[in-house]
C-alpha positions in Angstrom: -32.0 21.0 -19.1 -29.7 20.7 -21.4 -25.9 19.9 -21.8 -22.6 20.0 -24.2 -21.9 16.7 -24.1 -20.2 15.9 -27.2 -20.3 12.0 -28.2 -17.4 9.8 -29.7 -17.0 6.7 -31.7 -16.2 3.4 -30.0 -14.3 0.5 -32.0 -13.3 -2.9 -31.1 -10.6 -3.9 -33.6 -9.7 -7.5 -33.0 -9.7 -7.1 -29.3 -8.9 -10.6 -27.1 -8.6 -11.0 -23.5 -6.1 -14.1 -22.0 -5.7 -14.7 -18.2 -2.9 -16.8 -16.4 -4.7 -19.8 -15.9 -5.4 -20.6 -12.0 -2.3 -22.7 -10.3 -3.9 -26.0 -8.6 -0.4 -27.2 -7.6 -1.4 -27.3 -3.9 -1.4 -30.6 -2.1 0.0 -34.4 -2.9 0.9 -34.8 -6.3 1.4 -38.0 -8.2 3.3 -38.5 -11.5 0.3 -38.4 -13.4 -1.0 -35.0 -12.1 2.5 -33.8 -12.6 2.1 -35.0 -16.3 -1.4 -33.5 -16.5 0.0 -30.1 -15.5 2.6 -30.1 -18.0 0.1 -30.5 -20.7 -2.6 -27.7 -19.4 -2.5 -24.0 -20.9 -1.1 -21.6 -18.6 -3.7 -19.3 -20.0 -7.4 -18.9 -19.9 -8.9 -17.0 -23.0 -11.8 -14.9 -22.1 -12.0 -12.9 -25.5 -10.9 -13.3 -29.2 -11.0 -11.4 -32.1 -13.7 -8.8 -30.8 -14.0 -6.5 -34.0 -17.1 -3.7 -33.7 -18.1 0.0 -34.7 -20.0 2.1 -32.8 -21.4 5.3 -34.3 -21.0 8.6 -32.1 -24.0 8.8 -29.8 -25.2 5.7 -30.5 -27.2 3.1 -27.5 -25.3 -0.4 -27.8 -26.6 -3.2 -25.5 -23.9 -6.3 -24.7 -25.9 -9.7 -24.2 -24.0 -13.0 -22.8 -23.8 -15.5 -20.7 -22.3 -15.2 -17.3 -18.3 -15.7 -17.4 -18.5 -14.7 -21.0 -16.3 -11.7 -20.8 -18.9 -8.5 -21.1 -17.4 -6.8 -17.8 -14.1 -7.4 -19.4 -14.5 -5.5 -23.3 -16.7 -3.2 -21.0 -12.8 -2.2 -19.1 -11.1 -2.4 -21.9 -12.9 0.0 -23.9 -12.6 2.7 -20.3 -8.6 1.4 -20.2 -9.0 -0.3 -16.4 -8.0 -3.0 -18.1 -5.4 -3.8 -21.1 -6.3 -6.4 -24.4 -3.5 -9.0 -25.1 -4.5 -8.7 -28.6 -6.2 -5.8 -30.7 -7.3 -2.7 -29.4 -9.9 -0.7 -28.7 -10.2 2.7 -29.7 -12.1 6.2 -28.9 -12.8 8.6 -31.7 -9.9 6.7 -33.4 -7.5 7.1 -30.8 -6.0 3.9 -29.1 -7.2 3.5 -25.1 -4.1 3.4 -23.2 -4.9 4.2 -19.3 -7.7 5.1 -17.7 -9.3 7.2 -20.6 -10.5 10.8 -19.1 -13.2 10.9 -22.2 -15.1 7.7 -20.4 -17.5 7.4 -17.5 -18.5 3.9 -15.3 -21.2 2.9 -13.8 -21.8 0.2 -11.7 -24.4 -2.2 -10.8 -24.2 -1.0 -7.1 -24.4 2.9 -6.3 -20.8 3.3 -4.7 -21.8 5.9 -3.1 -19.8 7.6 0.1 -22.0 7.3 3.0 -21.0 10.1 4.7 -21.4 12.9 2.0 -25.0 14.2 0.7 -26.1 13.2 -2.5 -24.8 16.7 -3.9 -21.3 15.7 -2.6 -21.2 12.6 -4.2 -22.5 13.7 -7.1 -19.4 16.5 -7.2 -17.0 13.8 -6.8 -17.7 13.2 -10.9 -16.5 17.1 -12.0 -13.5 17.1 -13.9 -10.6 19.0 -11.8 -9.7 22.7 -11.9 -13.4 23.3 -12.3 -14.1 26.6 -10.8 -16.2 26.2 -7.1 -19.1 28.5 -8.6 -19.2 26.2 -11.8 -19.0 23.2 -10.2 -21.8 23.9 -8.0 -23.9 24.8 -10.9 -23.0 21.6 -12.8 -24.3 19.5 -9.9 -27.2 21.3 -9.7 -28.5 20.7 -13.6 -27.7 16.9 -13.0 -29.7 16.5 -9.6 -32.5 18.3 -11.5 -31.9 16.0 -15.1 -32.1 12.8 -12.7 -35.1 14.1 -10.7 -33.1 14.4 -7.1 -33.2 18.1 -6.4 -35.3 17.9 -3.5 -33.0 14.9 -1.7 -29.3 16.7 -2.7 -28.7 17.3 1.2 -29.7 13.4 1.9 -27.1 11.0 2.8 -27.1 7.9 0.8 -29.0 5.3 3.8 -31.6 8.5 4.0 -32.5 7.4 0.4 -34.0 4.3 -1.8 -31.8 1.8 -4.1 -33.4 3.8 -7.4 -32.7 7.4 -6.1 -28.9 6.0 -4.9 -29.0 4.6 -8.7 -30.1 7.9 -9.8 -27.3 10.0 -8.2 -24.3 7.3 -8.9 -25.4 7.9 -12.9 -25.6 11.8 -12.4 -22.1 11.6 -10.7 -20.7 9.5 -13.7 -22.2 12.5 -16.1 -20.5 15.1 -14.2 -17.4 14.9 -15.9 -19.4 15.3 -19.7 -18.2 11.7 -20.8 -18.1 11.2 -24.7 -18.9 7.6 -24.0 -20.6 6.0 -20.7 -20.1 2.6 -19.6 -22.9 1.0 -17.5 -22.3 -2.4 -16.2 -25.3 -3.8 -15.4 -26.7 -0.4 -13.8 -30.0 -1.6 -12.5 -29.7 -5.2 -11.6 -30.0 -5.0 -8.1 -33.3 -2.8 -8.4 -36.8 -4.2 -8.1 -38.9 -4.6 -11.3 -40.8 -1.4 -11.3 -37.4 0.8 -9.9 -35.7 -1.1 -13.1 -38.6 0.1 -15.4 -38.6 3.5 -14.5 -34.6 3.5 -14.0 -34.5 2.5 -17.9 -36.8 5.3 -18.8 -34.8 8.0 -16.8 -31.6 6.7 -19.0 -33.4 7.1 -22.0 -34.3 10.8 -20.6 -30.6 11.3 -19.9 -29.8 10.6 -22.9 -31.8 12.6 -24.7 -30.4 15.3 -22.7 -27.2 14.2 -22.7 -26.7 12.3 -26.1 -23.2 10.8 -25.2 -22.2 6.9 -26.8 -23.3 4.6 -24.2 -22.2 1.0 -24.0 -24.9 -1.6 -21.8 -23.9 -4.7 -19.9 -26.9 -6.6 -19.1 -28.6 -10.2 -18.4 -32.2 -8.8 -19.2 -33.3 -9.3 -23.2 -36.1 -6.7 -22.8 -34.0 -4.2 -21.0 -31.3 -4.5 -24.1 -34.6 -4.5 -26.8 -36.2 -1.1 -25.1 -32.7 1.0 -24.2 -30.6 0.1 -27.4 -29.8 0.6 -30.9 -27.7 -2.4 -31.8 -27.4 -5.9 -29.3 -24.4 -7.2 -29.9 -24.4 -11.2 -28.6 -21.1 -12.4 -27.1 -20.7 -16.2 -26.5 -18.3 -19.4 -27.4 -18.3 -20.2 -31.1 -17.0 -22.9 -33.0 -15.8 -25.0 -30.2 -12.7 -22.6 -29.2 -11.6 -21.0 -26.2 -13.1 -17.4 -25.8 -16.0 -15.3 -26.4 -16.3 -13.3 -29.4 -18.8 -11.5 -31.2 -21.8 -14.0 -32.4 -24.4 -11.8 -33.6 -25.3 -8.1 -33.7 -29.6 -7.2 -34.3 -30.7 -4.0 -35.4 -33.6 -3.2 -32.8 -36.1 -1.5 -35.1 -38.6 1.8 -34.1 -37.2 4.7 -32.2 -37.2 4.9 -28.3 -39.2 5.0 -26.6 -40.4 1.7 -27.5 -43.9 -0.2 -26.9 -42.6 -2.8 -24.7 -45.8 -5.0 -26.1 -44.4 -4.9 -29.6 -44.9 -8.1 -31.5 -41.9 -7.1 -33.4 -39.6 -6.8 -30.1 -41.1 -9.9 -28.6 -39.9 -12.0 -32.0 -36.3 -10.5 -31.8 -36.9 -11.5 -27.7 -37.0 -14.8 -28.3 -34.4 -14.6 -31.5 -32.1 -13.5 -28.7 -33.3 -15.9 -26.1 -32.6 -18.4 -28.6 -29.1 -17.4 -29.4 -28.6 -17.4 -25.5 -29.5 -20.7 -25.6 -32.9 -20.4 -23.3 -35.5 -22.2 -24.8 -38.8 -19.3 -25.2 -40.9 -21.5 -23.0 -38.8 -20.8 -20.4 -36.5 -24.3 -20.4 -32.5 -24.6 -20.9 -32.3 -25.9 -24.5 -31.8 -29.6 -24.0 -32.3 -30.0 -20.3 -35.1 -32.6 -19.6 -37.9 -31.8 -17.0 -37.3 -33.1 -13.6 -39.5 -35.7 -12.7 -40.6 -35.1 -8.6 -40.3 -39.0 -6.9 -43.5 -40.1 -5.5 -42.9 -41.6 -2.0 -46.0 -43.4 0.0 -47.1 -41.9 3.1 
């Protein structure tokens, strides 16, 4: 199967992300809390100066901590949420709003319980598309995701993978230049995950629209993507920004046994901070007490 999907260019130009900072004036207070609170900030930085291109079509994989702010550039770039800095822009174009040419998908399935897959899966067309068109649409994404044979199942009649597999066919039903997947297959077992990250390579392929990856998994990032950009704390101040962007060499799909991949694995493990023989960088080994019996 194939489809018109026609792909556009992401940027990140300067983008940062500030929060009101949470308000702990609950309870007794003494002078020198009220002092403290004075001096806080009343704002919590989450990104700064965030400044990336990415090329039409183009498979780009966002690495980071947890609480580092890759949800939050992954909104801003689909407009559910707004910079207060920078801006980020779509085939040139400034994001303002919910942006029509985006599609999200999410680590959970979200799928209504009460409609077939089919249904669900029609909840992605874009409006004012004809009943006989629409119907057609759905079909050629059921087939592209391998979930013609379950289109009358409800959601519980199904596993986490298929659910997986019909939330991503309903986020490609509205032909999205750029798809957002926050952390798609996190929830799914190992083997699901491995086959989950083949089918997204299939769609794709199919379906060659800019794609933008949240995830926590390094070998996930080195087999889907062209680029993994590394988002972290630098330099002692407040916010994440961009700290390094690797070039994953060889075309997909990739030999997950690579030596190549397995030196930028632990190049990336490294800049995560996760020492490659599986201990937090600095953490000593716990010593178990010995207690006579």
């Amino acid at each position: 199967m194939t489809a018109s999907f026609s792909a556009y260019p992401v940027e990140f130009s300067g983008v940062a992300r500030s929060f009101p900072a949470p308000n702990r004036r609950s309870g007794k207070r003494t002078q020198g809390d009220r002092g403290r609170e004075a001096s806080a900030p009343t704002t919590r930085t989450v990104l700064r100066d965030v400044s990336l291109r990415i090329r039409a079509g183009e498979v780009v994989a966002i690495l980071g901590p947890s609480g580092c702010g890759k949800s939050t550039l992954l909104r801003i770039a689909g407009g559910l949420d707004a910079p207060t800095g920078g801006a980020a822009l779509i085939d040139g174009t400034a994001v303002a709003g919910f942006d029509a040419r985006c599609a999200v998908g999410f680590q959970e399935p979200r799928l209504l319980p009460w409609r077939s897959l089919a249904d669900n899966v029609a909840l992605g067309l874009p409006r004012g598309l004809e009943r006989a068109a629409g119907q057609q649409r759905v079909a050629q994404l059921l087939e592209l995701v391998g979930l013609t044979g379950s289109a009358t199942h409800r959601p519980r009649e199904v596993s986490g993978g298929m659910a997986q597999r019909a939330s991503l066919a309903r986020a490609l039903a509205r032909n999205p230049g750029v798809l957002l997947l926050d952390e798609p297959f996190g929830a799914l077992d190992a083997l699901t995950r491995l086959k989950m990250q083949d089918l997204l390579l299939d769609i794709h392929a199919a379906a060659p629209a800019t794609i933008l990856l949240v995830t926590h998994d390094v070998d996930e990032a080195l087999q889907l993507a062209d680029r993994v950009v590394l988002l972290g704390a630098e330099d002692g101040r407040p916010g994440s920004t961009i700290r390094s962007v690797t070039t994953v060499p060889g075309t997909r799909p990739r030999d997950r046994g690579s030596a190549e991949l397995a030196q930028l694995r632990a190049e990336l493990l490294d800049g995560l901070g996760i020492d490659r023989h599986g201990r937090a960088r600095d953490e000593q080994r716990a010593t178990v007490p010995v207690f006579p019996y």
